[in-house]
PQR file of N, CA, C, O and H, with PARSE charges and radii, in Angstrom:
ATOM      1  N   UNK A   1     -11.521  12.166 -11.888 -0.4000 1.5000
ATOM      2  CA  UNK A   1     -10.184  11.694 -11.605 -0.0000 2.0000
ATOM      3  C   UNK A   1      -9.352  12.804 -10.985  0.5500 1.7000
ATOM      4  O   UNK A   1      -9.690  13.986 -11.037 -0.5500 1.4000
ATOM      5  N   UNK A   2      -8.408  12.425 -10.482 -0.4000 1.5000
ATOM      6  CA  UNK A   2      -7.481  13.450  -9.785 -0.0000 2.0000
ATOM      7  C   UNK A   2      -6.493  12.804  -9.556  0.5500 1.7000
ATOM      8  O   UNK A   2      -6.296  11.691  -9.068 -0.5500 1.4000
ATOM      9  H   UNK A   2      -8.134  11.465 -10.440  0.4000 1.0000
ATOM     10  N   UNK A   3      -5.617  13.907 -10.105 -0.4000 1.5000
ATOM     11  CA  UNK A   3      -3.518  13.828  -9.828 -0.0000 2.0000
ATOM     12  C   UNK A   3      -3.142  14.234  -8.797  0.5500 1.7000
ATOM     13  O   UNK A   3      -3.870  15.054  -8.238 -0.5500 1.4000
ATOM     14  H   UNK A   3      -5.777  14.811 -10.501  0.4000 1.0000
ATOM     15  N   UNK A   4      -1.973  13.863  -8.189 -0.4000 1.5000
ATOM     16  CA  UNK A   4      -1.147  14.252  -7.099 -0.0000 2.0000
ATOM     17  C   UNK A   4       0.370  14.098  -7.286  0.5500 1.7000
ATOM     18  O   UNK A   4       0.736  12.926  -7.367 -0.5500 1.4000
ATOM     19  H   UNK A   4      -1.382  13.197  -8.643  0.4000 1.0000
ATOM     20  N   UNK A   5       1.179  14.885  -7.359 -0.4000 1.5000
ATOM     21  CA  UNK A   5       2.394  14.523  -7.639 -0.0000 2.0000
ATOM     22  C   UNK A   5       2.819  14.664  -6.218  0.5500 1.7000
ATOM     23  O   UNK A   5       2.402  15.495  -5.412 -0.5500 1.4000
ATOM     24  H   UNK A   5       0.881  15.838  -7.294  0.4000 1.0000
ATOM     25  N   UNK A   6       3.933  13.498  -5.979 -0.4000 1.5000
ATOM     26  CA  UNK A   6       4.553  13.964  -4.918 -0.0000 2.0000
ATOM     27  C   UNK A   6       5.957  14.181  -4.507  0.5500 1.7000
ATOM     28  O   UNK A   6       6.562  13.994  -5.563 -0.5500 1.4000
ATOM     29  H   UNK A   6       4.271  12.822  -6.634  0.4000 1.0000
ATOM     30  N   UNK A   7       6.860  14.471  -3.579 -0.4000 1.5000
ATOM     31  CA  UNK A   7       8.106  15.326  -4.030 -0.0000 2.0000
ATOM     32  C   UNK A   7       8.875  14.403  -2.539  0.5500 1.7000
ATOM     33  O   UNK A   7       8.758  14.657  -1.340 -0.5500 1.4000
ATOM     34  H   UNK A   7       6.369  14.623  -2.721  0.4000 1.0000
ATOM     35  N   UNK A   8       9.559  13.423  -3.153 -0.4000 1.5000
ATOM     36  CA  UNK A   8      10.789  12.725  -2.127 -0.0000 2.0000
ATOM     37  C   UNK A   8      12.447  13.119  -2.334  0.5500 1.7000
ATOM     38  O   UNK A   8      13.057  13.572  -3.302 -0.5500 1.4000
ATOM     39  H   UNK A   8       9.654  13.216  -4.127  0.4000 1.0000
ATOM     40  N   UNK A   9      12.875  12.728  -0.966 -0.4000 1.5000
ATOM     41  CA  UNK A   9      14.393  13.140  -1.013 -0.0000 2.0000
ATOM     42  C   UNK A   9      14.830  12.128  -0.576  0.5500 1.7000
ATOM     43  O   UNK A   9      13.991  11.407  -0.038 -0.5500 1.4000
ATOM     44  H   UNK A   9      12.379  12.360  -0.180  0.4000 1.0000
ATOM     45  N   UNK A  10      16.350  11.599  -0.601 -0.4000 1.5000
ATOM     46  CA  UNK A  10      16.669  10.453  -0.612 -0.0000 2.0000
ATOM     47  C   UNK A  10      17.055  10.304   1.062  0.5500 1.7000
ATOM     48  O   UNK A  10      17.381  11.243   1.789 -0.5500 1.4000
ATOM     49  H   UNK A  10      17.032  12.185  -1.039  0.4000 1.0000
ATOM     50  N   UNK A  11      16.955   9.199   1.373 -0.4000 1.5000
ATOM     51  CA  UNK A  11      16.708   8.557   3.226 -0.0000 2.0000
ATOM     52  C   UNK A  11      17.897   7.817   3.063  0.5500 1.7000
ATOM     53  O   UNK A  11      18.738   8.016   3.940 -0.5500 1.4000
ATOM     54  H   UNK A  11      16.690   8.436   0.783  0.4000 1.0000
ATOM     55  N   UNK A  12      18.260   6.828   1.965 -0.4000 1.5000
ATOM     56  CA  UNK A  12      19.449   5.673   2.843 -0.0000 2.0000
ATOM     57  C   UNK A  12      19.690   4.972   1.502  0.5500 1.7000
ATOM     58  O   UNK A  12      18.744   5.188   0.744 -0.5500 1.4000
ATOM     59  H   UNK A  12      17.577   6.666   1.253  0.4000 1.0000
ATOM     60  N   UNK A  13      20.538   4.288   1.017 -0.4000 1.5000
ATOM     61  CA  UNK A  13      20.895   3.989   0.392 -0.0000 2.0000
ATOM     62  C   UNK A  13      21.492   2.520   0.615  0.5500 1.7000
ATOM     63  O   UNK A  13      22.573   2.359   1.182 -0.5500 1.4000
ATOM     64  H   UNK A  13      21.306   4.112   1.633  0.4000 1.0000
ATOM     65  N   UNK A  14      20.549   1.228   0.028 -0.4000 1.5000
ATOM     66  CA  UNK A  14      20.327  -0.088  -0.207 -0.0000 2.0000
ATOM     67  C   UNK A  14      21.574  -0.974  -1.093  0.5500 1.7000
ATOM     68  O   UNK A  14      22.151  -0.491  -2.067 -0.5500 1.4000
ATOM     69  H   UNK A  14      19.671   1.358  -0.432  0.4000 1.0000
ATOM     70  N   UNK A  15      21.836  -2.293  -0.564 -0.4000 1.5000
ATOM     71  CA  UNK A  15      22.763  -2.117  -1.966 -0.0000 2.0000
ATOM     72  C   UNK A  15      22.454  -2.385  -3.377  0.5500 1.7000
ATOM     73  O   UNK A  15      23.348  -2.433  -4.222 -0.5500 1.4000
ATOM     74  H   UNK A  15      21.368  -2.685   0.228  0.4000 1.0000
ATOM     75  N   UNK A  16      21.011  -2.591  -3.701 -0.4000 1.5000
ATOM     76  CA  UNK A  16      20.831  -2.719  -4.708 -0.0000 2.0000
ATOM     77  C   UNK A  16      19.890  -1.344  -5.325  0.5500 1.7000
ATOM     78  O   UNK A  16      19.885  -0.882  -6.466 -0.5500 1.4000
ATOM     79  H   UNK A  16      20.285  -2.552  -3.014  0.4000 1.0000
ATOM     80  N   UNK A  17      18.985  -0.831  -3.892 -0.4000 1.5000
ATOM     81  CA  UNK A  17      17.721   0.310  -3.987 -0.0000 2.0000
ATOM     82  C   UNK A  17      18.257   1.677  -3.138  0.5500 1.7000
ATOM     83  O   UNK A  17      19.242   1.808  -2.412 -0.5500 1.4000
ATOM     84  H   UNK A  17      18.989  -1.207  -2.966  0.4000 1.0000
ATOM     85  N   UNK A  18      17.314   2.539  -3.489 -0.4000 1.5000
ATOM     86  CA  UNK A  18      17.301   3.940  -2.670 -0.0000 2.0000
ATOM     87  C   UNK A  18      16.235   3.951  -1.996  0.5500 1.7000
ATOM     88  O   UNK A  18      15.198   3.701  -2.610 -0.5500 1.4000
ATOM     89  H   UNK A  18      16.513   2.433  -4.079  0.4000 1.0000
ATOM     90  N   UNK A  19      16.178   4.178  -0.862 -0.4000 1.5000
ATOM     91  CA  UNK A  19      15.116   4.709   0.066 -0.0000 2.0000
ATOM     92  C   UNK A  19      14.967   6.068  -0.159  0.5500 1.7000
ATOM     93  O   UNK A  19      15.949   6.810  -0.168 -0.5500 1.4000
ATOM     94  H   UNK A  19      17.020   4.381  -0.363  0.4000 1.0000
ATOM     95  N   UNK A  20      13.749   6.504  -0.358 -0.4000 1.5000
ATOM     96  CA  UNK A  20      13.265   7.982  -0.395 -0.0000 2.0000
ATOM     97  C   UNK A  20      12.598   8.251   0.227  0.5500 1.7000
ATOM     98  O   UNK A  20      11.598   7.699  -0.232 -0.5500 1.4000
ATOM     99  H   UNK A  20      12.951   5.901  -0.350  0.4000 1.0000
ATOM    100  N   UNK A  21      12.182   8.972   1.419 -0.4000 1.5000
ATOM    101  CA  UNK A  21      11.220   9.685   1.979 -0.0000 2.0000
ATOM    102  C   UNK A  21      10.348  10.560   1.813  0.5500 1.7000
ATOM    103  O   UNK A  21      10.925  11.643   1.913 -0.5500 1.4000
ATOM    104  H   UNK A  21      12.994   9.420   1.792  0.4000 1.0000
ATOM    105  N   UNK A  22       9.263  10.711   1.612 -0.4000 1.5000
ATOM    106  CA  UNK A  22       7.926  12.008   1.088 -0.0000 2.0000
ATOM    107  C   UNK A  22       8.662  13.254   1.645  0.5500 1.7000
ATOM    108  O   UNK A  22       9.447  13.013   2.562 -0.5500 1.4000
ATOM    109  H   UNK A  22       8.794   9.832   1.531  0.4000 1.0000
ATOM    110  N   UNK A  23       8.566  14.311   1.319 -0.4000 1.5000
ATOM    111  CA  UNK A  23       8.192  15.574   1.931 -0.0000 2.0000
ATOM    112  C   UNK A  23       6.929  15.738   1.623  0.5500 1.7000
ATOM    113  O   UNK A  23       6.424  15.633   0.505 -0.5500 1.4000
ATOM    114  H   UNK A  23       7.928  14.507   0.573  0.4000 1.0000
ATOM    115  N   UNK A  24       6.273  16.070   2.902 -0.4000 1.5000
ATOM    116  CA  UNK A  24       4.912  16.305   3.081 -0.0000 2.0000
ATOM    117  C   UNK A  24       4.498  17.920   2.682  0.5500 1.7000
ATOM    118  O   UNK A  24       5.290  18.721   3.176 -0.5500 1.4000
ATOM    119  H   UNK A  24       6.684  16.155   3.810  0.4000 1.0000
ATOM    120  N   UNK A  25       3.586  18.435   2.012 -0.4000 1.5000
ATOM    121  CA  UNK A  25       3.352  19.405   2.060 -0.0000 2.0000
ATOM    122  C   UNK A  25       3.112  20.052   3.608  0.5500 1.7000
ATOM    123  O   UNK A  25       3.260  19.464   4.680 -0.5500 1.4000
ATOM    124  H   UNK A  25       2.942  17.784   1.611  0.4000 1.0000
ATOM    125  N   UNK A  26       2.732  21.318   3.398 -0.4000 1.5000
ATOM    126  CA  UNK A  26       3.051  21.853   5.234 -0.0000 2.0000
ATOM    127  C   UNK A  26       1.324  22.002   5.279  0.5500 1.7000
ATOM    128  O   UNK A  26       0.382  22.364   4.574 -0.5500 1.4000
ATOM    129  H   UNK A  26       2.611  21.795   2.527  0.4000 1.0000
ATOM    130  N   UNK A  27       1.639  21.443   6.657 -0.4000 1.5000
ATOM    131  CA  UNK A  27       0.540  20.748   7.072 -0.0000 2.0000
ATOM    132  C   UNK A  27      -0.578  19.670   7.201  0.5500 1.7000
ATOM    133  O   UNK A  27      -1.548  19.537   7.946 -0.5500 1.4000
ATOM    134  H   UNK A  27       2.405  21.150   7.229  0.4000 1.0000
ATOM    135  N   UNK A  28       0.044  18.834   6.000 -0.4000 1.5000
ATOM    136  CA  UNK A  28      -0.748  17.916   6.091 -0.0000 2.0000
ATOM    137  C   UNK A  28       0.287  16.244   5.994  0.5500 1.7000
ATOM    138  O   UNK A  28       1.477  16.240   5.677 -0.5500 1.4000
ATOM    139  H   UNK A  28       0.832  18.941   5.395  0.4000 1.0000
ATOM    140  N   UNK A  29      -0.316  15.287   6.258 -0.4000 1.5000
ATOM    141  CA  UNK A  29       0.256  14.148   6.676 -0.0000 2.0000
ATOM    142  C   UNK A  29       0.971  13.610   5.197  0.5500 1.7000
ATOM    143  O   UNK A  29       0.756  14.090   4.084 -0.5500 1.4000
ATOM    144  H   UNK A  29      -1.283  15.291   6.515  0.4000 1.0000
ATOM    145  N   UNK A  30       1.692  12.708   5.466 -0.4000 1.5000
ATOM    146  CA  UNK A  30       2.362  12.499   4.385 -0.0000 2.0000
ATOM    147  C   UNK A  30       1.348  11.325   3.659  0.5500 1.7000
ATOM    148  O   UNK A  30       0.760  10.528   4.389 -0.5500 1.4000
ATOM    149  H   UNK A  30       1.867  12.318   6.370  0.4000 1.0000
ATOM    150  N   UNK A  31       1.182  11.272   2.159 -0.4000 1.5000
ATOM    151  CA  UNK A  31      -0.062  10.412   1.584 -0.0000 2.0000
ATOM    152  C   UNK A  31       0.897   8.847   1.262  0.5500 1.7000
ATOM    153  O   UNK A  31       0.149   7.996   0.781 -0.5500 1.4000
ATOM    154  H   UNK A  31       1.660  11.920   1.565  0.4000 1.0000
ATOM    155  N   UNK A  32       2.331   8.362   1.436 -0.4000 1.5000
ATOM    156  CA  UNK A  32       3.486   7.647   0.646 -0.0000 2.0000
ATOM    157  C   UNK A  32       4.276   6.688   2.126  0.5500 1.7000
ATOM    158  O   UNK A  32       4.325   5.544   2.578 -0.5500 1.4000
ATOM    159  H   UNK A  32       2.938   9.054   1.826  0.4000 1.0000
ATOM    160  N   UNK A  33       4.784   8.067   2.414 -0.4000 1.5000
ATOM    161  CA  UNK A  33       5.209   7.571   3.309 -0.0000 2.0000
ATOM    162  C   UNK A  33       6.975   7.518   2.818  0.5500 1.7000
ATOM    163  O   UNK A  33       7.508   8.607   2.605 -0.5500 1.4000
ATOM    164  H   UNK A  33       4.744   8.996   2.047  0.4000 1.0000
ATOM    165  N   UNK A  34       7.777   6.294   2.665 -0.4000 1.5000
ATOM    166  CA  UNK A  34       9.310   5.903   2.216 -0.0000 2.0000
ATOM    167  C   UNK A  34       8.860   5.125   1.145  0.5500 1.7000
ATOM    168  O   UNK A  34       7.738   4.618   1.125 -0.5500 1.4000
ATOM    169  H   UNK A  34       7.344   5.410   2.838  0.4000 1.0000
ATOM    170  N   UNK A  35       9.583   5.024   0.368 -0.4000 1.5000
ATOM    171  CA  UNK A  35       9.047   4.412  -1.356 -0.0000 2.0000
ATOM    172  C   UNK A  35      10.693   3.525  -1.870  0.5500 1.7000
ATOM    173  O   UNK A  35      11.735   4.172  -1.970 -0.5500 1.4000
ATOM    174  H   UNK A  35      10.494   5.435   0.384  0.4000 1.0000
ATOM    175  N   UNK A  36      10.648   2.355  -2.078 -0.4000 1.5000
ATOM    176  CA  UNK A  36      11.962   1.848  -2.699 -0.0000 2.0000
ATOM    177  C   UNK A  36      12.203   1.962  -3.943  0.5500 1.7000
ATOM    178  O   UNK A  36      11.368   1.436  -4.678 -0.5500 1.4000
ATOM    179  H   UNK A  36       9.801   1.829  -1.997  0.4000 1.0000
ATOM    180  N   UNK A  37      13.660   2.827  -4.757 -0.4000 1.5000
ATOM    181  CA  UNK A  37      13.615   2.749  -5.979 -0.0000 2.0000
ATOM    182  C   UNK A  37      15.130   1.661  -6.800  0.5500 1.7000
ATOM    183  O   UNK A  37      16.240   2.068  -6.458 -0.5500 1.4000
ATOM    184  H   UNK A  37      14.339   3.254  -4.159  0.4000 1.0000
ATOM    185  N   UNK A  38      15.127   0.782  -7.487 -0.4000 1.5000
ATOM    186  CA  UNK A  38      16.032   0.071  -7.721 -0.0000 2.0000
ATOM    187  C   UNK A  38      17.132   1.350  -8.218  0.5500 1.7000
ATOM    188  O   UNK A  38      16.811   2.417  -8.741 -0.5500 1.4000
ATOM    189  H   UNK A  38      14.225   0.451  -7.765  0.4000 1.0000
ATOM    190  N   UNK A  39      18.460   0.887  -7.887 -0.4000 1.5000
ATOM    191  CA  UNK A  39      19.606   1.711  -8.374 -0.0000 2.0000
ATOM    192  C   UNK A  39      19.600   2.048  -9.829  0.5500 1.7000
ATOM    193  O   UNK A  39      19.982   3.098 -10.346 -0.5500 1.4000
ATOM    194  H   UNK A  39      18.721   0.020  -7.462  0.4000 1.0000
ATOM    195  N   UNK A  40      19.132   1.043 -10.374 -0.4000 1.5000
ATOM    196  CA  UNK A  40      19.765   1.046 -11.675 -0.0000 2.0000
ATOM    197  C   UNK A  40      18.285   1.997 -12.679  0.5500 1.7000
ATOM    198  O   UNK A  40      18.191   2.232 -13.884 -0.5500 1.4000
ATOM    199  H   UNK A  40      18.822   0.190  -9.955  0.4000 1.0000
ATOM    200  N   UNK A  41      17.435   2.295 -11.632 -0.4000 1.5000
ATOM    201  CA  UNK A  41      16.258   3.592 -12.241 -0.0000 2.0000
ATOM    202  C   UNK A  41      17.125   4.436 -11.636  0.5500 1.7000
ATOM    203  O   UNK A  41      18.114   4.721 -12.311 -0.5500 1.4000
ATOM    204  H   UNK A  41      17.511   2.104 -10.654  0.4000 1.0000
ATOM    205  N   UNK A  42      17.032   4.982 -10.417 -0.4000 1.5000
ATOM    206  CA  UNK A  42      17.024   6.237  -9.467 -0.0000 2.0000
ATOM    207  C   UNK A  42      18.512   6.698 -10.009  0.5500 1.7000
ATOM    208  O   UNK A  42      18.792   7.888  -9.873 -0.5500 1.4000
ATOM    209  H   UNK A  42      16.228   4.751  -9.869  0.4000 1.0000
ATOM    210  N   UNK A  43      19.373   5.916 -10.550 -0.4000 1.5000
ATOM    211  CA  UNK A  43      20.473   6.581 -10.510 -0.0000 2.0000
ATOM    212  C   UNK A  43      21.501   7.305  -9.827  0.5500 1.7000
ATOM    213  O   UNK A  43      22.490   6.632  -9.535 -0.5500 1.4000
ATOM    214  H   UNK A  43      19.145   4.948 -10.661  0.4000 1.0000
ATOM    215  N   UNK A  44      21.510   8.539  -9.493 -0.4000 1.5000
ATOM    216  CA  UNK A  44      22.356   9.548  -8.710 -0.0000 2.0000
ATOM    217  C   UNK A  44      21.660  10.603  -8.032  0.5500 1.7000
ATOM    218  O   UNK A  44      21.949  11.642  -7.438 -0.5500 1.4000
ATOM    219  H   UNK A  44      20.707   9.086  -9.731  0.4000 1.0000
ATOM    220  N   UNK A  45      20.401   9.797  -8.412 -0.4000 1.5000
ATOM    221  CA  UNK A  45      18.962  11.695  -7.913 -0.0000 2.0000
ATOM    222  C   UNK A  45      18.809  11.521  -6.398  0.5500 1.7000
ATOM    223  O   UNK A  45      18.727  10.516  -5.693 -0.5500 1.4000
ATOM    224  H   UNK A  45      20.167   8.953  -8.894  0.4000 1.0000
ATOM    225  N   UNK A  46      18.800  12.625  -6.173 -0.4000 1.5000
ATOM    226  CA  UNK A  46      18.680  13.045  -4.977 -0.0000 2.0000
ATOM    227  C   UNK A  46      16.825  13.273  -4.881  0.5500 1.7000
ATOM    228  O   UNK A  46      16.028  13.261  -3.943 -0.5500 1.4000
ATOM    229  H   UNK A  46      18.867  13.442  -6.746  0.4000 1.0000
ATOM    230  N   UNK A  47      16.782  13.339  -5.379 -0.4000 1.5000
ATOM    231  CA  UNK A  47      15.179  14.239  -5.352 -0.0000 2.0000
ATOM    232  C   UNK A  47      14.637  13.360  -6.446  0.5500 1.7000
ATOM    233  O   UNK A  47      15.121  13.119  -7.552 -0.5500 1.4000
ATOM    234  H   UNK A  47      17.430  13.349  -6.141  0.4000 1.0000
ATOM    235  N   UNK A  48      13.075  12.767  -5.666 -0.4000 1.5000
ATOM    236  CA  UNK A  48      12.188  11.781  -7.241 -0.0000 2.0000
ATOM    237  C   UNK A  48      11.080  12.549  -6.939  0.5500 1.7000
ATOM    238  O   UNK A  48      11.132  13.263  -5.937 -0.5500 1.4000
ATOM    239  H   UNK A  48      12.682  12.963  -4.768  0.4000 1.0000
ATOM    240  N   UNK A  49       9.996  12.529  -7.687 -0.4000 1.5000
ATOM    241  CA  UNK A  49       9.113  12.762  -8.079 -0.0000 2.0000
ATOM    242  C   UNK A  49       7.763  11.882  -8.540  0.5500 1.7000
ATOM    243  O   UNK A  49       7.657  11.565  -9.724 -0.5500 1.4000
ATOM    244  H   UNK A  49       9.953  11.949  -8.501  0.4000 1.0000
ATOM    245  N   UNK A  50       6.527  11.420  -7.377 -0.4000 1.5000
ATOM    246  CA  UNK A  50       6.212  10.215  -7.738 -0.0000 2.0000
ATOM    247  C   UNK A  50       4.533  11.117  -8.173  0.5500 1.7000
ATOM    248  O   UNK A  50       4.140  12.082  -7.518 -0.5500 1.4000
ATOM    249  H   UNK A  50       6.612  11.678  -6.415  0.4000 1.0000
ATOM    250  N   UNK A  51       3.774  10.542  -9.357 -0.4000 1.5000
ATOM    251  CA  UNK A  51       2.526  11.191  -9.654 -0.0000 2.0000
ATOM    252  C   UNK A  51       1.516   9.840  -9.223  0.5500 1.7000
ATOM    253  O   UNK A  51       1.776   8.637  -9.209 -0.5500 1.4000
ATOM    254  H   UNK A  51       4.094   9.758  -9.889  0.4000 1.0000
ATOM    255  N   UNK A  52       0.371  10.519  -8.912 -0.4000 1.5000
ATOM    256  CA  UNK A  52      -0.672   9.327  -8.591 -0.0000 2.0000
ATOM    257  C   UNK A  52      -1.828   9.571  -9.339  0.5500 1.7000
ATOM    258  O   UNK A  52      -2.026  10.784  -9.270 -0.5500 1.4000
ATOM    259  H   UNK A  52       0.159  11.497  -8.923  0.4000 1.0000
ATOM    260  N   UNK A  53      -2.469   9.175  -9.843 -0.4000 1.5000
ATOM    261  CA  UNK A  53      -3.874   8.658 -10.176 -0.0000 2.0000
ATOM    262  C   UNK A  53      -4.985   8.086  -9.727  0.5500 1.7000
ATOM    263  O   UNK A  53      -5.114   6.865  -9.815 -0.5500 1.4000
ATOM    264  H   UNK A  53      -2.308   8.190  -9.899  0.4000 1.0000
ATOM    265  N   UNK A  54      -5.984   8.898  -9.162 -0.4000 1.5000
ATOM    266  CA  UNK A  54      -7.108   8.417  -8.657 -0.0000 2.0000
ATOM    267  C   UNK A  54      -8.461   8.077  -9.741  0.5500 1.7000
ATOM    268  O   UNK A  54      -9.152   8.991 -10.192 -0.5500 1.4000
ATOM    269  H   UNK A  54      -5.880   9.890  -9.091  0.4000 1.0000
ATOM    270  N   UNK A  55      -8.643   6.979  -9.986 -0.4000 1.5000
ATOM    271  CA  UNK A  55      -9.378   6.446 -10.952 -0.0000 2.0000
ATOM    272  C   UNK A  55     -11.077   6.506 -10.547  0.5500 1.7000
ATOM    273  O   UNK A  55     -11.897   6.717 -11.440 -0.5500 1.4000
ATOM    274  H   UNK A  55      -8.082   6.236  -9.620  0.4000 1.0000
ATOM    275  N   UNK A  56     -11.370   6.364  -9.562 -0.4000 1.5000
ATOM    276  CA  UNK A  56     -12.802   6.272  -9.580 -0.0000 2.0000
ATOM    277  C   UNK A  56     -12.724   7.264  -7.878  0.5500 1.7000
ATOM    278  O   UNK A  56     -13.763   7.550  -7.282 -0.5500 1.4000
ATOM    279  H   UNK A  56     -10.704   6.193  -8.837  0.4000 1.0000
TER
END
């Protein structure tokens, strides 16, 4: 198995969600891409933090 955390900053603001955008590590492509988070999780953050799990 193998983890990946990955590290977004906020893109635009929905009226109900936040748009976040990946920062890609340097040099390599982004694995996410823009990710929607409802307001009423994301709160006021500027910065999320998404972990992944590769199962098999």
């Amino acid at each position: 198995m193998s983890d990946k955390k990955i590290k977004f900053e906020i893109e635009k603001e929905n009226k109900n969600s936040i748009r976040y955008k990946e920062i890609p590590e340097d040099g390599m492509p982004p694995v996410i891409g823009s990710i929607y988070v409802q307001k009423w999780f994301a709160g006021t953050s500027k910065n999320i933090e998404v972990s992944i799990k590769k199962i098999d």
